[in-house]
C-alpha positions in Angstrom: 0.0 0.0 0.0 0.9 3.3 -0.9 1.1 5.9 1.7 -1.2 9.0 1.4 1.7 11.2 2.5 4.3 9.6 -0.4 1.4 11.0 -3.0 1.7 14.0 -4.6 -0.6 17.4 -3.5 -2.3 16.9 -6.6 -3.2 13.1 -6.5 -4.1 14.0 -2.8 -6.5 16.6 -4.0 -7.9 14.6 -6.7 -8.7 11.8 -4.4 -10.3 14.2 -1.7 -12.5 15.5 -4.2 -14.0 12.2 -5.9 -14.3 11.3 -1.8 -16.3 14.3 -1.6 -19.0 13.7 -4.0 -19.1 9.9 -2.6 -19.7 11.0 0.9 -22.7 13.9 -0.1 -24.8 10.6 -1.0 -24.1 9.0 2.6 -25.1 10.6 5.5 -22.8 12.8 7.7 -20.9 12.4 10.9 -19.1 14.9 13.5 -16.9 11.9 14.8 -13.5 12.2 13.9 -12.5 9.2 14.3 -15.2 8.2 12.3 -14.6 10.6 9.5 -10.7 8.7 9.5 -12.3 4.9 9.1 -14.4 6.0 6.4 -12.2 7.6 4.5 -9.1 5.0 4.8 -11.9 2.4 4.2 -12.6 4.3 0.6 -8.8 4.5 -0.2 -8.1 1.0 0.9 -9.6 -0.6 -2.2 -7.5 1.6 -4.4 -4.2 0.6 -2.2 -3.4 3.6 -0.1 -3.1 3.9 3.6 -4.3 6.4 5.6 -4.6 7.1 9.4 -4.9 9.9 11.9 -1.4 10.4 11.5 -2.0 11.1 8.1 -3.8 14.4 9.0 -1.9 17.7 9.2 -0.2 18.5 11.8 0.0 15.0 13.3 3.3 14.2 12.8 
């Protein structure tokens, strides 16, 4: 699996935005946590990892 901080900004936004029109037909959570599962569960499938240390500023 590919990291999600070894892909480029523009791969990142790219992904974040097809993610975005995938997640406006499911409903909506405030969880954190839950917003982190979701999304690495999305990218899994295309073989990147991602994890709360993949957010900024959680290094």
């Amino acid at each position: 699996m590919t990291r999600w901080t070894e892909l480029t900004p523009e791969r990142q936004i790219d992904l974040r935005a097809a993610y975005e029109v995938e997640m406006a037909r499911q409903g909506t959570t405030c969880s954190l946590d839950e917003k982190v599962v979701r999304f690495a569960n999305w990218l899994a499938p295309q073989g990147i990892a991602f994890g709360m240390e993949d957010l900024p500023g959680r290094r």
